[in-house]
C-alpha positions in Angstrom: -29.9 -44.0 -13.8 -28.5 -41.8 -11.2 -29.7 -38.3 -9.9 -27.8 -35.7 -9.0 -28.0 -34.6 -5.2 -27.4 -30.9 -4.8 -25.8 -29.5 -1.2 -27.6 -26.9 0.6 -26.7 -24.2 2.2 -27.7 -23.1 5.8 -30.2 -21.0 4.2 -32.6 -24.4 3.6 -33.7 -23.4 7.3 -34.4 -19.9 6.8 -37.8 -18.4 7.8 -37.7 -16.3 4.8 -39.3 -17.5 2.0 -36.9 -15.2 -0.5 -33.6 -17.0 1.4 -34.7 -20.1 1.2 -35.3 -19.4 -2.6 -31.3 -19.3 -2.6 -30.8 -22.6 -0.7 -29.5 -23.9 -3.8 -27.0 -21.5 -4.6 -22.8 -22.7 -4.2 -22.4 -20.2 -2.1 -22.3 -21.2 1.4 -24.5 -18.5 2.5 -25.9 -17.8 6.1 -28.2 -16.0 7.9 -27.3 -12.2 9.3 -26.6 -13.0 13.4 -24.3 -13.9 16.1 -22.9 -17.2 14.2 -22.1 -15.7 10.9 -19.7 -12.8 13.3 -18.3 -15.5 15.1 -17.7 -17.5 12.0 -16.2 -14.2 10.6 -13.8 -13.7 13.8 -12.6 -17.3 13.9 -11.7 -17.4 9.8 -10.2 -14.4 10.1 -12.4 -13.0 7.0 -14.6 -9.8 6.0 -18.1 -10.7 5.6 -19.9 -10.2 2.2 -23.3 -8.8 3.0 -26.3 -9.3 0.6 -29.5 -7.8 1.2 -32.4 -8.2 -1.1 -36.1 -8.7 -1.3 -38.5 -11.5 -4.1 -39.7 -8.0 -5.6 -35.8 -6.5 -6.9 -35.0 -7.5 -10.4 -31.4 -6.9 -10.1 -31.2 -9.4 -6.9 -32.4 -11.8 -9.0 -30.2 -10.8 -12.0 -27.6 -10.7 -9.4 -28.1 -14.2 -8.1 -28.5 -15.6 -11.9 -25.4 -13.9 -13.4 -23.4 -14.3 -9.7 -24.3 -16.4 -6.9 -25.5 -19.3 -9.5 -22.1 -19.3 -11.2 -19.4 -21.7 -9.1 -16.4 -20.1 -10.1 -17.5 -17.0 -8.3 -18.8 -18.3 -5.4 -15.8 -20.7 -5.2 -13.4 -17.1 -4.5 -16.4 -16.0 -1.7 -16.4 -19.1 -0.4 -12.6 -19.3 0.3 -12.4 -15.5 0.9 -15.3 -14.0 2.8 -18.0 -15.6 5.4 -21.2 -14.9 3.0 -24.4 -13.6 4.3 -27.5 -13.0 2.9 -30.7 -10.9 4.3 -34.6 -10.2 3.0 -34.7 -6.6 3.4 -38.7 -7.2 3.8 -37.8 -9.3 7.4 -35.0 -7.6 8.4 -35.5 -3.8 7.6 -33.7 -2.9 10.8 -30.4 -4.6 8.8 -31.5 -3.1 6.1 -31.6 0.6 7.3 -27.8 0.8 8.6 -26.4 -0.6 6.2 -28.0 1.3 3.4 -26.9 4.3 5.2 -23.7 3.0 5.6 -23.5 2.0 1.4 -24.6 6.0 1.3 -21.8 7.2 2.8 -19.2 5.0 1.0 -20.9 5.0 -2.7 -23.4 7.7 -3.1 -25.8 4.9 -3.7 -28.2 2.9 -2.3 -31.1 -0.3 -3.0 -31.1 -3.2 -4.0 -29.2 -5.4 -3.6 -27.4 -4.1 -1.0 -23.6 -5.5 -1.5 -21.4 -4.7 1.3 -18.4 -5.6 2.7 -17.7 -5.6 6.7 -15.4 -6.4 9.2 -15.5 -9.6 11.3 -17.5 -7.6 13.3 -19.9 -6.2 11.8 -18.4 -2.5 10.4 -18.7 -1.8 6.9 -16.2 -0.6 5.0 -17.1 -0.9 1.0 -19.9 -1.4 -0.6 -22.6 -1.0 -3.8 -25.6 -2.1 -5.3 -25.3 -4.2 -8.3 -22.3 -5.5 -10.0 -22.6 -7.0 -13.2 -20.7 -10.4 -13.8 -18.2 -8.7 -16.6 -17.2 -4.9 -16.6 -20.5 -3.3 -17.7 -22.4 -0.1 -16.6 -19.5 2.1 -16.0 -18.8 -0.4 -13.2 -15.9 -3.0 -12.0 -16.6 -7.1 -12.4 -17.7 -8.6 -9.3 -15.4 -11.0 -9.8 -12.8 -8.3 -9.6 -14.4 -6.7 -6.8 -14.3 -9.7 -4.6 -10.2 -10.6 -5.5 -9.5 -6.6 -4.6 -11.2 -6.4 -1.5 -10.0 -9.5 -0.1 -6.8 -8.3 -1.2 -6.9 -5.3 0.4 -8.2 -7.3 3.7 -5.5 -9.2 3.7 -2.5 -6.7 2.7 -4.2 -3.4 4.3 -5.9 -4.5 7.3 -5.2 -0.6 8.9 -6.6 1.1 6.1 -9.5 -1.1 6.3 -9.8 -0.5 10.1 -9.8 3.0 9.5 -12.5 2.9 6.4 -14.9 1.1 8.7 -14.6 3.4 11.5 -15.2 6.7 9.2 -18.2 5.0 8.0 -19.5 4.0 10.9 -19.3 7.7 12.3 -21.5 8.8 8.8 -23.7 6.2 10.0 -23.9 7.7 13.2 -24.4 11.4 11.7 -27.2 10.0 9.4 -28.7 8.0 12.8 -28.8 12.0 14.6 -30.6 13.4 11.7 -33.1 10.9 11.7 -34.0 11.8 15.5 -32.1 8.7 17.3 -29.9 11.3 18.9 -29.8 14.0 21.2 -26.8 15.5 19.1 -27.8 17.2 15.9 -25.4 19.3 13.5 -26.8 21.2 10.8 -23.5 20.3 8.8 -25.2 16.7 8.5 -27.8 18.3 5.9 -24.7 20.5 4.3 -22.5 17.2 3.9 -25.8 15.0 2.2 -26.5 18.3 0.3 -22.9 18.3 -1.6 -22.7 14.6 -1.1 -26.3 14.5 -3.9 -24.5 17.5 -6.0 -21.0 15.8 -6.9 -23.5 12.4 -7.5 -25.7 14.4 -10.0 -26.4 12.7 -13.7 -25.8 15.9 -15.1 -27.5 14.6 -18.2 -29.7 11.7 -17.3 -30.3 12.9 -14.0 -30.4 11.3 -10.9 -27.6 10.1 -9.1 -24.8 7.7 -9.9 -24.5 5.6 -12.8 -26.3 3.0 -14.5 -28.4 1.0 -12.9 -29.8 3.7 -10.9 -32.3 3.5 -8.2 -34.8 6.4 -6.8 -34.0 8.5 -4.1 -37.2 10.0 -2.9 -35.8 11.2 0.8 -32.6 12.6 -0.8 -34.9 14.2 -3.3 -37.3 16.0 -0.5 -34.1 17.1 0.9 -33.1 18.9 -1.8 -36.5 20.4 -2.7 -36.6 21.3 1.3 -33.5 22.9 0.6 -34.0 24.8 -2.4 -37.4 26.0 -1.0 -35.5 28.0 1.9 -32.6 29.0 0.3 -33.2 29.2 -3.9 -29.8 28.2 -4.7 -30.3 27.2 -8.7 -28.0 24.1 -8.9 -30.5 22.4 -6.5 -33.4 23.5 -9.2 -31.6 22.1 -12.0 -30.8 18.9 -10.2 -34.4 18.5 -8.9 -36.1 19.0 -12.6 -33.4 17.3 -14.3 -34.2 14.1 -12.2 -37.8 14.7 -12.0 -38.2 15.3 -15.8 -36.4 11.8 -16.7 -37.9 10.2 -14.0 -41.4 10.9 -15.9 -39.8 9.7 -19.1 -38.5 6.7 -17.8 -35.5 7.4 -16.2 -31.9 6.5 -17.6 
């Protein structure tokens, strides 16, 4: 009788208790830090960014329907340097990058997938993807071939994504008071940004699986409060109402 040995990844020496819980996983995950970006530089490869927490359902649907399945992590294993983060440890990480799915998607929670440079810029990016094409959205399996693809073959339009994100980061980083240089467009661009998002009829933002937005939500109702425009009052009830129903 013989028993099975499984390899882990570097993850078996994480701190966290939620990464460690993916030690097992085929994918040859690491930790977010200075290795992973070196790693990342050397190989020549955009980094696939996962940032989670034990409490998110769909990281854990996620890791079942994805990170479990060696066919997939056989492509991000060959194509990207794989990171994973607990959002609960890390919320600096968590923050940025967020901000930085924002700006790209219109999204944000968990989990956080993103896509980055060797060094560290993002430059696409989501929440969850489902295993087949479901929910209005791509396969991840499909995601993963295009965007290494487009690594590969489009390296300057990938350059320039990154760098356009990384200056919405830096717009969100003003209006949150890290800098001395506020423009009131910020608030106009998140405004329209929210608007062109809006569920029209199941409210929210997005599609399917949605996520609440509380601040996005305050800024609206801040907005609306000053200025009465009625678009912002139907997108505000609209969410609010299915939010007490359920959400959808």
């Amino acid at each position: 009788m013989t028993t099975e040995t499984k390899e882990l990844n570097a993850l078996a020496q994480a701190s966290s208790a939620y990464l460690r819980s993916a030690m097992h996983q085929p994918v040859r995950w690491r930790e977010f830090g200075p290795e992973a970006l070196a790693a990342a530089k050397s190989e020549d490869k955009p980094i696939l960014l996962d940032i989670g927490a034990v409490w998110c359902h769909w990281c854990h649907v996620m890791d079942r329907e994805s990170y479990d399945d060696p066919a997939v992590a056989a492509i991000i294993n060959e194509r990207f340097i794989p990171v994973k983060v607990d959002r609960d440890e890390r919320p600096d990480i968590d923050a940025r990058y967020q901000a930085a799915v924002s700006a790209i998607s219109g999204q944000g929670g968990w989990p956080l997938t993103a896509f980055l440079t060797p060094d560290g810029k993002p430059f696409y990016g989501g929440t969850y993807f489902p295993p087949m094409e479901h929910y209005g959205r791509p396969s991840f399996r499909r995601v993963l071939n295009s965007i290494a693809e487009a690594y590969r073959s489009k390296r300057e339009e990938v350059v320039e994504s990154a760098q356009q994100v990384m200056s919405a980061i830096s717009q969100t980083e003003a209006f949150a008071g890290r800098s001395a240089d506020f423009s009131p467009t910020v608030i106009d661009n998140i405004v329209d940004s929210a608007a062109k998002m809006f569920d029209v009829q199941h409210g929210g933002f997005g599609s399917s699986p949605k996520f609440p937005h509380p601040s996005a939500l305050d800024l609206l109702i801040d907005r609306y409060a000053k200025n009465r425009e009625q678009y912002l009052g139907v997108i505000i009830n609209t969410t609010l109402e299915k939010m007490a129903k359920g959400g959808g």
